[in-house]
C-alpha positions in Angstrom: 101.2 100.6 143.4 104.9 101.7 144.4 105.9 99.9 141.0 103.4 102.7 139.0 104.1 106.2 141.1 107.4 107.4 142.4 109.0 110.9 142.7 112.4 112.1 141.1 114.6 112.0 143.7 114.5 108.5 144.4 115.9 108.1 140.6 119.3 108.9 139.6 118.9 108.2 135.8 118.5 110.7 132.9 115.0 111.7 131.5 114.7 112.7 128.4 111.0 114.5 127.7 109.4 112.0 124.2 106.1 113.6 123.7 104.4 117.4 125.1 100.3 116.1 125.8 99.5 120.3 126.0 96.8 119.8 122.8 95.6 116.3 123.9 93.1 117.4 127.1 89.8 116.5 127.2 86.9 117.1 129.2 83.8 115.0 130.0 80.9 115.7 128.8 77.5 114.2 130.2 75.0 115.0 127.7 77.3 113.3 125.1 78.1 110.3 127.7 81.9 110.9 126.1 84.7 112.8 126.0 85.9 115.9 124.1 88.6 118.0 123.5 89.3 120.6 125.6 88.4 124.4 124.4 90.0 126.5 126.2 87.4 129.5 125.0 84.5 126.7 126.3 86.4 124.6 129.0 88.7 126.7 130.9 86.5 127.1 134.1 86.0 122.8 134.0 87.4 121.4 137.6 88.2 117.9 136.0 90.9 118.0 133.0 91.2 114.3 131.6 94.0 112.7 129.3 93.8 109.3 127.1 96.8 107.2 128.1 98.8 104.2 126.4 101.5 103.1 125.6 101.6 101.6 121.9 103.8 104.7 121.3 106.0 105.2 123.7 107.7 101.8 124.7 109.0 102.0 128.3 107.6 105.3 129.1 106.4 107.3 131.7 103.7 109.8 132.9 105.8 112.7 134.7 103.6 115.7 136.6 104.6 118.5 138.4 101.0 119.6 140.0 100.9 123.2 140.5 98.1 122.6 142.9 96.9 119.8 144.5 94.7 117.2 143.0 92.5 114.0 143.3 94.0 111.4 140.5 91.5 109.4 138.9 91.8 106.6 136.1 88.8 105.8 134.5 86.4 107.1 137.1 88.0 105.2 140.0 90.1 107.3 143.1 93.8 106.6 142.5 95.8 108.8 144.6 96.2 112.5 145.6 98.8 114.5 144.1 100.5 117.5 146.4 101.1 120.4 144.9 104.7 120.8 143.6 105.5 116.8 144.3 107.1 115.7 141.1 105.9 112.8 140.3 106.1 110.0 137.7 103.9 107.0 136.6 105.0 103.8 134.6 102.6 103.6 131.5 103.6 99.9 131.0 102.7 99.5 134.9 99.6 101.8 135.1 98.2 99.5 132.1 99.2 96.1 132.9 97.6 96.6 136.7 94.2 98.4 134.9 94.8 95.0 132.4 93.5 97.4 129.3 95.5 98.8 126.4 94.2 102.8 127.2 93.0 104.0 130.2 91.5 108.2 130.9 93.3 109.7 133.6 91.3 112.8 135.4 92.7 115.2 137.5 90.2 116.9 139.8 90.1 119.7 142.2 87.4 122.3 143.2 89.7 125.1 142.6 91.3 124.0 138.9 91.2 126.4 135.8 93.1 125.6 132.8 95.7 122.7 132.4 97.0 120.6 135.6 100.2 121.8 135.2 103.2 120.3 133.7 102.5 116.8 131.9 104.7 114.7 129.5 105.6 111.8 128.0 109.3 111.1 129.1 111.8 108.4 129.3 114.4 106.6 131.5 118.0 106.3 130.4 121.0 105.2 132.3 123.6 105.9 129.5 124.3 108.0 126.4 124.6 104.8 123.9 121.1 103.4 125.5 119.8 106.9 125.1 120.8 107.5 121.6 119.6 103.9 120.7 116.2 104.5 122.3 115.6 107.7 120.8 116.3 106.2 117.8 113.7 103.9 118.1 111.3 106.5 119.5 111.9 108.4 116.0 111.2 105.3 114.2 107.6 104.2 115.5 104.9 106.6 115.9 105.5 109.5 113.3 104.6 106.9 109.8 101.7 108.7 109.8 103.3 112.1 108.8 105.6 110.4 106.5 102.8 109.0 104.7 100.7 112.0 105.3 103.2 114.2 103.5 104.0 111.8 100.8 100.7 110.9 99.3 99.5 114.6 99.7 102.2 115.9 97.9 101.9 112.8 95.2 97.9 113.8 94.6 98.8 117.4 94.7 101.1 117.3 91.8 98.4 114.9 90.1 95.5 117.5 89.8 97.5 120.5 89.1 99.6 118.6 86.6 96.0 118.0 85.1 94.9 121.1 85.5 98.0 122.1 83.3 97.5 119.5 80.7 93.5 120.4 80.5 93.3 123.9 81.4 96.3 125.7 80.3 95.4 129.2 79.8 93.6 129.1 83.2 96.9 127.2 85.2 98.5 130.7 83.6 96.5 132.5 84.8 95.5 131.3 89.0 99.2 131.2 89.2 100.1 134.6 87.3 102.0 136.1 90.6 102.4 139.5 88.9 98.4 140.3 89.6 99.8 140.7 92.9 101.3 143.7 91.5 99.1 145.3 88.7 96.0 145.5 90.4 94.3 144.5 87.5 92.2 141.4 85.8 93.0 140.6 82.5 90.8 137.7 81.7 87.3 138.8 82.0 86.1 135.8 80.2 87.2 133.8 83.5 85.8 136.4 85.9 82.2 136.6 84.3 82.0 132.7 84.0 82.8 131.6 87.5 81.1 128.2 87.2 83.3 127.1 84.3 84.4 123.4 84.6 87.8 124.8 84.6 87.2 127.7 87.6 84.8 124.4 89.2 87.9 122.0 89.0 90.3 124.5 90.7 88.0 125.3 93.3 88.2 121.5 94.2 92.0 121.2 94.4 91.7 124.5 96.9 89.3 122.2 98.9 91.1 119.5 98.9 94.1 122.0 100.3 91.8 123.2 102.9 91.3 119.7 103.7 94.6 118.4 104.1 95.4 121.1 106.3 93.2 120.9 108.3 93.9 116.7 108.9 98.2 117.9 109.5 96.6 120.1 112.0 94.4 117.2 113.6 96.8 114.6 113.7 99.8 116.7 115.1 97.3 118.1 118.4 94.5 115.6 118.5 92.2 118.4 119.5 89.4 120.1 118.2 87.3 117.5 116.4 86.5 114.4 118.4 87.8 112.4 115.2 91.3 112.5 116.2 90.7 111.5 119.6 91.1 108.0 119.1 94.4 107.0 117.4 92.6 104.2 115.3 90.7 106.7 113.3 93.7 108.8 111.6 96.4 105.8 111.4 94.4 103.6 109.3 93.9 104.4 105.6 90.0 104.2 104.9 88.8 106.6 108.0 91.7 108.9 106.8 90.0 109.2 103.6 87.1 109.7 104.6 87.8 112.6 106.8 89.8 113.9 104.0 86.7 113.3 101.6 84.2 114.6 104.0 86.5 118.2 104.8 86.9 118.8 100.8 83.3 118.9 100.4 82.5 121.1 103.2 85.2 123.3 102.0 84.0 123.0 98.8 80.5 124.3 99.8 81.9 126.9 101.8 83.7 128.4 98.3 80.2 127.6 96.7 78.4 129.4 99.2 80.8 132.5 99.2 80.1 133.1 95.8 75.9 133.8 96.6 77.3 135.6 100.0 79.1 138.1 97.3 76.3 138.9 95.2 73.9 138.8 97.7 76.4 141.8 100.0 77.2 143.1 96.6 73.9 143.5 95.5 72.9 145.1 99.3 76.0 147.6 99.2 75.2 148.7 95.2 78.2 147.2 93.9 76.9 145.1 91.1 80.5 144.9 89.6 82.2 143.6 92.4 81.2 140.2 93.0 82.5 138.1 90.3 85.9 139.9 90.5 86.2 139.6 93.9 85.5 136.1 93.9 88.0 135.3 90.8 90.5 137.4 93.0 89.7 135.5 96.5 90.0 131.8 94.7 93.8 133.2 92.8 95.2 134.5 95.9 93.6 131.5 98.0 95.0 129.0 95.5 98.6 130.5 95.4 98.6 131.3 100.1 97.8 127.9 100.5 99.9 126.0 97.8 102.8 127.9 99.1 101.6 127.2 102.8 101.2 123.3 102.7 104.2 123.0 100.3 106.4 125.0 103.0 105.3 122.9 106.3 105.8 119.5 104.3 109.3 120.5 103.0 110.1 121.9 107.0 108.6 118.6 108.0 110.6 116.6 105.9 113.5 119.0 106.9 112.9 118.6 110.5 112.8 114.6 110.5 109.3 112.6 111.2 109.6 113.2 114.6 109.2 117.0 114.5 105.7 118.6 115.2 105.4 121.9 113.5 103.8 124.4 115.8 100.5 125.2 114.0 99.7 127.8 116.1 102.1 129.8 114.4 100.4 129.1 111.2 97.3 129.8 112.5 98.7 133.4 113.0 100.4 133.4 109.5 96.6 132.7 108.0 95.5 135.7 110.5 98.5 137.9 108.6 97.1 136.4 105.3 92.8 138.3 105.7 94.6 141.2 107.0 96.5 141.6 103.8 93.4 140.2 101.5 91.8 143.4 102.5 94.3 145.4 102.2 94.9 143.8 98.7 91.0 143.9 97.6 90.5 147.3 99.2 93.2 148.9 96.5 91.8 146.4 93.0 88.8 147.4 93.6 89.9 151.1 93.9 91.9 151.2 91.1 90.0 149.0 88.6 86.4 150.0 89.8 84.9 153.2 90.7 83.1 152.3 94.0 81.9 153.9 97.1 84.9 153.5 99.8 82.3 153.6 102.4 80.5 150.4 100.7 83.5 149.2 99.4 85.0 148.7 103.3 81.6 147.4 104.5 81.2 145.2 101.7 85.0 143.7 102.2 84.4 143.3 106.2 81.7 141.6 106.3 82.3 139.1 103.4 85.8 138.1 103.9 84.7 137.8 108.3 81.8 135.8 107.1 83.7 133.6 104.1 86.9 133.5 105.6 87.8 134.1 109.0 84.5 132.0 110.5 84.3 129.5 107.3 87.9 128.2 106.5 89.7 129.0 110.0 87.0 127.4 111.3 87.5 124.5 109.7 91.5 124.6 109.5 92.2 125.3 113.3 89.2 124.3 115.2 91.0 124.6 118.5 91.4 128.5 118.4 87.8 129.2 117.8 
């Protein structure tokens, strides 16, 4: 047991942190007889907090925790030790394993009194020199981040594939979903477009916007594990078929979402007496969709790629940008519809409020950033 748990002071060696585990808590849950991740919105009064250990990814590495109360340790189920409050206090992944003789093992942290996190948790690792550190780094930077590599490479590869179709069939309508300046004029010039939203053309874009959604919405999975019990274990999104599929199965449900929002439109548009809204404003929502999240996806792969493999981009901060993003798609539709219709403002605001909340914020949020719903 000495050989798994031992405090800082007793070392004299250099840590260096590998990993932050703040987006990979879970929680037990009986009905399900499994695990899931931890919402904070759903899970914040739970006394147990749990966390998935091993140590495929970080060679050599250890648990550290700083408890900021103190807590009952428990690896899968069994008592292991208490932990006083403020004790640093690190464990040997590579020891905690071999002893438990499995290759992943739940640790819970339990006290009557807990809310939130457990305190401070990472992955970290020992080095005795600057040439073993640099070396061991190294290596850290080499193994686990393939995924992201190959995430950002095939995405961008199948990107480029159905837009560079969508040029080669389509081209009057790849001028016109990427036509920037209707940013600017307020106006539609294409009402052949707008009045036929079930084209094969309009269809076809709205599946590489789903597919974007989906994408997304896997980046944001595999880089905090939270949020959808698919990313829980590490099987599922580092091997190529299940990858796909979640991929597959996202794009349709994004794809019905965009579906559905068309009938939402009418159906509010009808309610509100604005007949000659609908069609625009869905034309309007799929442009500026297409073009926000072209340029999003496109902007975190190239800061990615910037950044090294290594690097986890703070989605959270994207999550806000996307926030930014409806509050300006109202603005934006509030003044086209003004300027190019003539509408009751009343209606028009009511209309816009509850569509893009219904659509937008609770449909492809939703299905984007999970963890923050």
């Amino acid at each position: 047991m000495a050989l798994i748990f031992f405090t800082a002071s007793a070392q004299a060696a250099v840590w260096k942190p590998l990993h932050s585990i703040e987006k990979e808590w879970l929680v037990y849950q009986s009905a399900w007889n499994s695990f899931l991740p931890y919402i904070p919105s759903q899970h914040y009064a739970y006394h147990s907090k749990s966390i998935q250990l091993n140590n495929r990814d970080y060679y050599q590495a250890y648990l550290t925790i700083k408890p900021k109360e103190t807590y009952h340790l428990f690896i899968d189920g069994a008592f292991q030790r208490k932990l006083e409050k403020g004790e640093l206090v690190r464990m040997s992944l590579d020891s905690l394993l071999k002893v438990h003789d499995k290759e992943q093992v739940i640790a819970t942290f339990y006290s009557s009194t807990l809310e939130g996190l457990p305190g401070d948790l990472s992955i970290e690792k020992k080095f005795d020199q600057v040439i073993a550190q640099n070396r061991e780094v190294q290596l850290f930077l080499n193994r686990a981040p393939a995924v992201y590599t190959h995430f950002f490479t095939l995405g961008f590869l199948v990107l480029l594939a159905f837009l560079g179709l969508l040029y080669a069939g389509f081209p009057r309508y790849f001028q016109v979903y990427f036509r920037f300046t209707d940013w600017v004029n307020w106006e539609s010039k294409d009402n052949a477009i707008v009045k036929s939203p079930f084209s094969l053309a309009n269809i076809y874009v709205l599946f590489i916007l789903s597919l974007l959604i989906s994408l997304m919405a896997f980046y944001n999975g595999i880089t905090y594990r939270s949020g959808d019990a698919f990313f829980v274990n590490e099987e599922n999104y580092s091997t190529l078929m299940p990858s796909l599929w979640f991929v597959f199965s996202r794009t349709l449900v994004a794809y019905f979402i965009f579906i559905l929002q068309y009938f939402i439109f009418q159906l509010f548009a009808n309610l509100f007496k604005l007949k000659s809204v609908a069609n625009l404003h869905f034309f309007k929502s799929i442009q500026t969709n297409i073009q926000f999240f072209i340029l999003v996806f496109v902007g975190i792969g190239l800061y990615a790629v910037y950044q090294g493999p290594a690097y986890s981009i703070d989605m959270e901060i994207v999550s806000y940008l996307l926030n930014a993003y409806f509050l300006i798609r109202f603005i934006y539709f509030t003044q086209v519809f003004n300027k190019v219709l003539s509408v009751n403002r009343l209606s028009l605001y009511a209309y816009l409020i509850i569509t893009e909340a219904i659509v937008i914020l609770f449909g492809i949020r939703e299905l984007i950033f999970p963890q923050y719903t």
